[in-house]
N, CA, C and O atoms as a GROMACS GRO file, in nm:
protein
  352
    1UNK      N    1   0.881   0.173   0.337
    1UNK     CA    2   0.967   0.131   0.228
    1UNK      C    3   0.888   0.109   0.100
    1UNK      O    4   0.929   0.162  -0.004
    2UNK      N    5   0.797   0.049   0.098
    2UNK     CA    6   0.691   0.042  -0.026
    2UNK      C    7   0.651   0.200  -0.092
    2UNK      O    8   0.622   0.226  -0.209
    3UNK      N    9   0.660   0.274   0.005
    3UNK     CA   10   0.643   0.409  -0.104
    3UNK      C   11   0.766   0.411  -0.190
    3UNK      O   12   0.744   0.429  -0.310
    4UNK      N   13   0.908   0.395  -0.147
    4UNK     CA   14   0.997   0.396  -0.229
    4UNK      C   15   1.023   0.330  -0.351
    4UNK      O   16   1.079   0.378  -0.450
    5UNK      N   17   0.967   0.184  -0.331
    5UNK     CA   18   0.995   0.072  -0.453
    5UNK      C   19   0.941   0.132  -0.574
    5UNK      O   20   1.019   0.134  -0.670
    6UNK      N   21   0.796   0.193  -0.595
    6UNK     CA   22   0.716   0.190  -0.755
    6UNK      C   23   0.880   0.274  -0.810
    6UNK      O   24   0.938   0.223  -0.906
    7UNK      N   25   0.944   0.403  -0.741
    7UNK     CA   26   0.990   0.461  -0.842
    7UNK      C   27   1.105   0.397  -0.865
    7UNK      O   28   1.173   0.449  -0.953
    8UNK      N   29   1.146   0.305  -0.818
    8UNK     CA   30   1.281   0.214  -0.859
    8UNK      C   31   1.207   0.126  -0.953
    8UNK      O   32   1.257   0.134  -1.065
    9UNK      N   33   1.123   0.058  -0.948
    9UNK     CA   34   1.076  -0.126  -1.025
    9UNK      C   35   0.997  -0.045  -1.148
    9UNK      O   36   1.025  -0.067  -1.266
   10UNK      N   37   0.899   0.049  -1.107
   10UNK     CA   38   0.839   0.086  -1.269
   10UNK      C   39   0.865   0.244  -1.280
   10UNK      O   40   0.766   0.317  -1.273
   11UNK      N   41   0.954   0.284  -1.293
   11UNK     CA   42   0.987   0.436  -1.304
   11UNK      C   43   0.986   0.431  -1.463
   11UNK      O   44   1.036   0.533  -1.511
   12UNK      N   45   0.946   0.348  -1.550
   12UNK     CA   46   0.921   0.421  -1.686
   12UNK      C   47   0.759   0.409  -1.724
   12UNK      O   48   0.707   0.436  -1.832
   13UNK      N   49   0.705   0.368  -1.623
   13UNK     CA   50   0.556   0.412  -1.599
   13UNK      C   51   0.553   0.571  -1.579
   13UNK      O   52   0.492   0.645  -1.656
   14UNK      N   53   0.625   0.613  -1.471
   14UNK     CA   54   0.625   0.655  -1.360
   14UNK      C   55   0.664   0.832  -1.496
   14UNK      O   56   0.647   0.954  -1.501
   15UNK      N   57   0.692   0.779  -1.534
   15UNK     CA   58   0.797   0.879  -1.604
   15UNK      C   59   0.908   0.999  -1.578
   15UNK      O   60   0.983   1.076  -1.639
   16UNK      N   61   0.874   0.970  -1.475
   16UNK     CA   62   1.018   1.056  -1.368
   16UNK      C   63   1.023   1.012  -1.269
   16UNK      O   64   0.945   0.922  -1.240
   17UNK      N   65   1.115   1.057  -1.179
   17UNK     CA   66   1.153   1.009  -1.024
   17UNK      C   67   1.048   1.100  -0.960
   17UNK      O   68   1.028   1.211  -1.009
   18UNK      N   69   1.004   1.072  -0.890
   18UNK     CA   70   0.911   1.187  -0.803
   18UNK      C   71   1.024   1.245  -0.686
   18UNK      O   72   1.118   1.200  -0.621
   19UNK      N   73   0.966   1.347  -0.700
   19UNK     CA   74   1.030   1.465  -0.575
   19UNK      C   75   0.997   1.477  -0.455
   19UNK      O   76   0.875   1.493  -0.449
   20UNK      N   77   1.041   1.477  -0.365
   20UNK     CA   78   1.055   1.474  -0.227
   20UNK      C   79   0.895   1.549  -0.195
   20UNK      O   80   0.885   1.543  -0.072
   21UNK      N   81   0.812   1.593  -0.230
   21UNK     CA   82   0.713   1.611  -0.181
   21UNK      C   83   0.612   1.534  -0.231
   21UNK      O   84   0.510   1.519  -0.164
   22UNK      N   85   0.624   1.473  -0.360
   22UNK     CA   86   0.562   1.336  -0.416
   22UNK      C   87   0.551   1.246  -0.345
   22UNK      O   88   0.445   1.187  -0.323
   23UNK      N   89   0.688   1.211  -0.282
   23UNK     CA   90   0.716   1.084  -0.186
   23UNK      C   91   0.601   1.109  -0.071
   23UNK      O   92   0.508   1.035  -0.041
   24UNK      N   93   0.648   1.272   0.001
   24UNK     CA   94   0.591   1.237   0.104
   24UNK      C   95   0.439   1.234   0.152
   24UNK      O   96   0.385   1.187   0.252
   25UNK      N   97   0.372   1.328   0.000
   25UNK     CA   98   0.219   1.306  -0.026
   25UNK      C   99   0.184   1.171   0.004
   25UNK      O  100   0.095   1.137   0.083
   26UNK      N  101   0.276   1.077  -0.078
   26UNK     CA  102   0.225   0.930  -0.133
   26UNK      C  103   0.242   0.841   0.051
   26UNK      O  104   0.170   0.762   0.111
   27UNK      N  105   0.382   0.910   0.087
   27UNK     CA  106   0.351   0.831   0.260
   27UNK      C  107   0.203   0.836   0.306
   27UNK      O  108   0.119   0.747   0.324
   28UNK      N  109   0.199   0.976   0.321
   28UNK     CA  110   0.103   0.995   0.385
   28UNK      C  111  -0.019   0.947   0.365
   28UNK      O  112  -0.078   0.908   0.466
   29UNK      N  113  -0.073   0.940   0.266
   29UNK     CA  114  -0.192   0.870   0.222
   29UNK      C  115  -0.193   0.706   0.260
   29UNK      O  116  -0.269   0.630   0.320
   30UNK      N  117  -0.063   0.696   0.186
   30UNK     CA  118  -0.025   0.481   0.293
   30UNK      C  119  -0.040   0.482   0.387
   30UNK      O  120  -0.108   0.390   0.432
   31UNK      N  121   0.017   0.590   0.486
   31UNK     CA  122  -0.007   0.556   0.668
   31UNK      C  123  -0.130   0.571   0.694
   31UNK      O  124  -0.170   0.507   0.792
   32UNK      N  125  -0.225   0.654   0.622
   32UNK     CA  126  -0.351   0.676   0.667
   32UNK      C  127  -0.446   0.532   0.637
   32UNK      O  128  -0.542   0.491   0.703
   33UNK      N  129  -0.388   0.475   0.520
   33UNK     CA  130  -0.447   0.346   0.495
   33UNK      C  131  -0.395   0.235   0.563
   33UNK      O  132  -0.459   0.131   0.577
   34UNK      N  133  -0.261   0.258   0.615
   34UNK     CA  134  -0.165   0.151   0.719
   34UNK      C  135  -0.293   0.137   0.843
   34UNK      O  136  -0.349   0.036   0.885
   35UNK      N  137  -0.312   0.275   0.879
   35UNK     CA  138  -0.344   0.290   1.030
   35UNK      C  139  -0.532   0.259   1.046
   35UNK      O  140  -0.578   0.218   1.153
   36UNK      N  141  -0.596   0.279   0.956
   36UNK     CA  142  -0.708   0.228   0.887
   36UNK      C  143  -0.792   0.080   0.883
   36UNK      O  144  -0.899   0.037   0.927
   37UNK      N  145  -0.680   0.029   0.804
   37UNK     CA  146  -0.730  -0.118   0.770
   37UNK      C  147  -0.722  -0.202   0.875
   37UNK      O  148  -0.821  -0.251   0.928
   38UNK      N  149  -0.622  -0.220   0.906
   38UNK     CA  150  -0.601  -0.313   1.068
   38UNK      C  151  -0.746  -0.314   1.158
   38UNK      O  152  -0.789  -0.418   1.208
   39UNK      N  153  -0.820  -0.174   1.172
   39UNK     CA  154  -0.973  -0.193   1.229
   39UNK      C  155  -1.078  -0.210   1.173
   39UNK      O  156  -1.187  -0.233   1.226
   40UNK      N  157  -1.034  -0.195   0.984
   40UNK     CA  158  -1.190  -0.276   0.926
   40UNK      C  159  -1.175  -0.391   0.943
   40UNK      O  160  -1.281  -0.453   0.945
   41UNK      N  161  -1.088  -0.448   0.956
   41UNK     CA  162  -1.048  -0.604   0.947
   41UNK      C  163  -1.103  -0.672   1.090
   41UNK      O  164  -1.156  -0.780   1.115
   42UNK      N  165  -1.068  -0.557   1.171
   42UNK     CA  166  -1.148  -0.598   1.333
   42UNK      C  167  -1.284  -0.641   1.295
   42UNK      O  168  -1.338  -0.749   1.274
   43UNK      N  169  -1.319  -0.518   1.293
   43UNK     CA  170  -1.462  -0.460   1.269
   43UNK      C  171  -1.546  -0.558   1.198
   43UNK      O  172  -1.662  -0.576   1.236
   44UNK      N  173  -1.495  -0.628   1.092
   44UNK     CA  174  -1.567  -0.697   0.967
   44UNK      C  175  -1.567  -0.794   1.012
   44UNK      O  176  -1.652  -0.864   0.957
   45UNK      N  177  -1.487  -0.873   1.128
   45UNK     CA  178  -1.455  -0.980   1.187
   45UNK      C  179  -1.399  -1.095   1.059
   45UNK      O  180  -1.423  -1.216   1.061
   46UNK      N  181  -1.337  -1.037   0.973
   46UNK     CA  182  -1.309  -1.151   0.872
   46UNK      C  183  -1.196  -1.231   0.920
   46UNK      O  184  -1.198  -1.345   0.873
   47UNK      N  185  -1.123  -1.213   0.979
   47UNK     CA  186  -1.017  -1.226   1.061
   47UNK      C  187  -1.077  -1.348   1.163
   47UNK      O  188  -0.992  -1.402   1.233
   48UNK      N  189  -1.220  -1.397   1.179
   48UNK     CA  190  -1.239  -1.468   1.275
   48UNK      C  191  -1.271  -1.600   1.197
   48UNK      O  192  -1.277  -1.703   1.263
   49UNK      N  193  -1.290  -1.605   1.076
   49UNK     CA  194  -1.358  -1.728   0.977
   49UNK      C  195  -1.217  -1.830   1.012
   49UNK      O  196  -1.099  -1.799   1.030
   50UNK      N  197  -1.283  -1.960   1.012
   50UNK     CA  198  -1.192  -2.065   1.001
   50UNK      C  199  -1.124  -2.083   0.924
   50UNK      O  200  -1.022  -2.145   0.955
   51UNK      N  201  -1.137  -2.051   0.819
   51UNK     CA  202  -1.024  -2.031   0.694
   51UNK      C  203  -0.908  -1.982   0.704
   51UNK      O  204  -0.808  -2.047   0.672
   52UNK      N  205  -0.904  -1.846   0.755
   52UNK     CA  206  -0.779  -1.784   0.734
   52UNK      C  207  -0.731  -1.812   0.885
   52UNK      O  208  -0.626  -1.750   0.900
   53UNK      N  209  -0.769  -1.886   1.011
   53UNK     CA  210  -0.689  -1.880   1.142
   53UNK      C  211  -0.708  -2.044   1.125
   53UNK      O  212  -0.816  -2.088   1.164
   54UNK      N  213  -0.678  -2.074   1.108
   54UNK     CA  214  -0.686  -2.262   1.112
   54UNK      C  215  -0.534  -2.282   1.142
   54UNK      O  216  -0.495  -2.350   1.237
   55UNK      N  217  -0.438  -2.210   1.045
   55UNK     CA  218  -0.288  -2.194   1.040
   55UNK      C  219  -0.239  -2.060   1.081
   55UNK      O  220  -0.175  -2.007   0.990
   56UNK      N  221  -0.248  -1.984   1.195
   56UNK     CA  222  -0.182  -1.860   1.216
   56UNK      C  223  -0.115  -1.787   1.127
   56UNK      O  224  -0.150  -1.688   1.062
   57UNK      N  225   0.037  -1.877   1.133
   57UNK     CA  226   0.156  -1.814   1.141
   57UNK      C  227   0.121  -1.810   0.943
   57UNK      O  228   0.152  -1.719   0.866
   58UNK      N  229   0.079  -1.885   0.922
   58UNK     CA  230   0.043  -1.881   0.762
   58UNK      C  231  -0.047  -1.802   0.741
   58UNK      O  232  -0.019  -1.721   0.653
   59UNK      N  233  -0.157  -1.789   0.790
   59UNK     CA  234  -0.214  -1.726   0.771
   59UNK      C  235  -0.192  -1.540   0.796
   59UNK      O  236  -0.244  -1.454   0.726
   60UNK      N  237  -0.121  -1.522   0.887
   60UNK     CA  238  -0.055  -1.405   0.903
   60UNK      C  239   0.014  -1.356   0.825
   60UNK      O  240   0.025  -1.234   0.817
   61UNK      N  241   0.077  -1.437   0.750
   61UNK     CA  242   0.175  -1.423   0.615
   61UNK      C  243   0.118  -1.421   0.475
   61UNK      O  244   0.184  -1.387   0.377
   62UNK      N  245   0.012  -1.453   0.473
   62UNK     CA  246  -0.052  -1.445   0.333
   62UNK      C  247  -0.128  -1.297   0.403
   62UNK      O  248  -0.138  -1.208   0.319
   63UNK      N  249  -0.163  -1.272   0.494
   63UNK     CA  250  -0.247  -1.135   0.508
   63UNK      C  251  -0.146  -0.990   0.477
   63UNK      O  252  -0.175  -0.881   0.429
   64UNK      N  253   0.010  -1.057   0.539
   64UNK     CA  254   0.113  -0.962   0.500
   64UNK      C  255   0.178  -0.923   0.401
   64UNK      O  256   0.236  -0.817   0.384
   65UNK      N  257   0.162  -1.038   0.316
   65UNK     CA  258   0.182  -1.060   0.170
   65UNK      C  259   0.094  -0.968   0.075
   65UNK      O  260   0.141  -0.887  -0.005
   66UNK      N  261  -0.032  -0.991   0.096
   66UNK     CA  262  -0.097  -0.920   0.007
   66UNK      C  263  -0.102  -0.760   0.041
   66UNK      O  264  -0.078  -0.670  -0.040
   67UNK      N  265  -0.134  -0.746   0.159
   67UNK     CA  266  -0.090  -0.578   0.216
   67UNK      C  267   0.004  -0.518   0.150
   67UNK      O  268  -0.029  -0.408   0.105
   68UNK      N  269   0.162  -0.570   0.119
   68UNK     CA  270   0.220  -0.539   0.087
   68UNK      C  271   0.201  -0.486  -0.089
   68UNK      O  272   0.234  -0.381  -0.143
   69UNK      N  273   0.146  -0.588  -0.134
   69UNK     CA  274   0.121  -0.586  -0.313
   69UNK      C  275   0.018  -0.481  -0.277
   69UNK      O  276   0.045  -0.364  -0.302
   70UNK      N  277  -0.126  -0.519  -0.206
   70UNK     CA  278  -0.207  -0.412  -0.250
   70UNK      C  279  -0.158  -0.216  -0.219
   70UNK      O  280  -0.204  -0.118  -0.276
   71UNK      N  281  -0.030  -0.223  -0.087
   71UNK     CA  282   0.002  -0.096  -0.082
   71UNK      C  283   0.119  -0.027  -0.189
   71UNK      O  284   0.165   0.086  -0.200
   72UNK      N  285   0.144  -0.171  -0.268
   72UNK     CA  286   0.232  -0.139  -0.393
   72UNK      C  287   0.163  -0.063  -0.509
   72UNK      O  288   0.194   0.041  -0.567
   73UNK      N  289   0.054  -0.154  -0.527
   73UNK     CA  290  -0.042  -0.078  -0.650
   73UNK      C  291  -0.105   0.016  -0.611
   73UNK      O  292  -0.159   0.082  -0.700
   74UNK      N  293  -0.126   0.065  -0.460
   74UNK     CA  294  -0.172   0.172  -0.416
   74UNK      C  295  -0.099   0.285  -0.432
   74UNK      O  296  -0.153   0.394  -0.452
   75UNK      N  297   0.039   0.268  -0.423
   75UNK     CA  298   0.122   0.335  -0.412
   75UNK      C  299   0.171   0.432  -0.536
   75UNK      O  300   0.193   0.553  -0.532
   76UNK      N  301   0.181   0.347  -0.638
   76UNK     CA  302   0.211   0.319  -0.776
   76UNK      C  303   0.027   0.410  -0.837
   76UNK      O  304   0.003   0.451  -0.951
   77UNK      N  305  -0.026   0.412  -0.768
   77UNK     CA  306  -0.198   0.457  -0.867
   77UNK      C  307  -0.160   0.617  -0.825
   77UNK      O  308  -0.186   0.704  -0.908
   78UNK      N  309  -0.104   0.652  -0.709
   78UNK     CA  310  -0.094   0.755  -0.630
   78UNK      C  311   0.038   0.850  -0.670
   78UNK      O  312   0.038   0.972  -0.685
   79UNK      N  313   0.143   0.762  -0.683
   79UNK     CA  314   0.211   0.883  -0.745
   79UNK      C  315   0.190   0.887  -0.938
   79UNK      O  316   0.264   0.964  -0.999
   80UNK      N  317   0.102   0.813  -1.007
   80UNK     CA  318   0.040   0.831  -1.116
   80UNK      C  319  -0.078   0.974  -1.146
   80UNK      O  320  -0.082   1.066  -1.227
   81UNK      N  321  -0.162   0.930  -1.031
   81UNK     CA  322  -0.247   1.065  -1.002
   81UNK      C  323  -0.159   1.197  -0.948
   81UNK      O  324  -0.176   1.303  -1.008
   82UNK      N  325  -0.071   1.193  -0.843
   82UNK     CA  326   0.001   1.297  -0.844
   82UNK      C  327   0.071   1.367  -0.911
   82UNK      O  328   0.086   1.484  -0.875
   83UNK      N  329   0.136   1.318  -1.031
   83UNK     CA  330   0.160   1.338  -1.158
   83UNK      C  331   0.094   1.400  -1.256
   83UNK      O  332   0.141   1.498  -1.314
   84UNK      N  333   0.002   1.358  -1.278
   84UNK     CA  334  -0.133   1.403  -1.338
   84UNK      C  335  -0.226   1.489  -1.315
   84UNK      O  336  -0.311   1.511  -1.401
   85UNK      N  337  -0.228   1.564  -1.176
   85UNK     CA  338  -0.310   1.641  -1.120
   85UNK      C  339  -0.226   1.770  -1.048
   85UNK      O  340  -0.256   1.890  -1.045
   86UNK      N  341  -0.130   1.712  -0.999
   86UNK     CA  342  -0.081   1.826  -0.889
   86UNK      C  343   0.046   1.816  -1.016
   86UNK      O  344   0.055   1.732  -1.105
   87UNK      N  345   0.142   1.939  -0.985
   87UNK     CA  346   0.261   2.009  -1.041
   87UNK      C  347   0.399   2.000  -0.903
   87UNK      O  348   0.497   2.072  -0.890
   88UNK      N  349   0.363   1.911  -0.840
   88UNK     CA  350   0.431   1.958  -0.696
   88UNK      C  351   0.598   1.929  -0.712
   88UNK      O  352   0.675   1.955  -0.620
   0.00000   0.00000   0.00000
C-alpha cells in the first residue's frame, strides 16, 4: 500500500500519476528492501540493546512506524528517479 500513497499525498511533486509499470518498478524495489532489512536488523543485533526491547509491544511499533515513513520517502525518491531516467 505505501507504493500507492506518494502518488495520492504528493502527486504535484510527482508531476503525474505514474503508470502501471512505474508502480510496479517502485513495488519491486520496496519488496526487495521489505525482504532485506528484517535480516540486517538480525544480523546487526540492534534489535537486542535494552533500549528498544525493555517495552516490546512499543517498541515494535515505533520500529513499524518508522519502516513505514522511511518506505514512504523511499518510495517517493523512486518514482522521482523513475521519472527522470526511464520514459516507461
Amino acid at each position: 500500500m505505501i507504493v500507492l500513497a506518494p502518488p495520492v499525498l504528493i502527486s504535484g511533486r510527482l508531476k503525474a500519476i505514474p503508470s502501471f509499470s512505474r508502480i510496479l518498478m517502485c513495488y519491486t524495489i520496496i519488496v526487495v528492501l521489505d525482504i532485506v532489512l528484517p535480516f540486517i536488523l538480525i544480523i546487526t543485533e540492534i534489535s537486542m540493546t535494552p533500549f528498544i526491547y525493555w517495552n516490546t509491544p512499543l517498541s515494535n511499533g515505533l520500529v513499524y512506524i518508522c519502516l513505514i515513513m522511511g518506505y514512504f520517502g523511499i518510495a517517493t525518491v523512486i518514482y522521482q528517479l523513475i521519472g527522470k531516467y526511464f520514459s516507461v
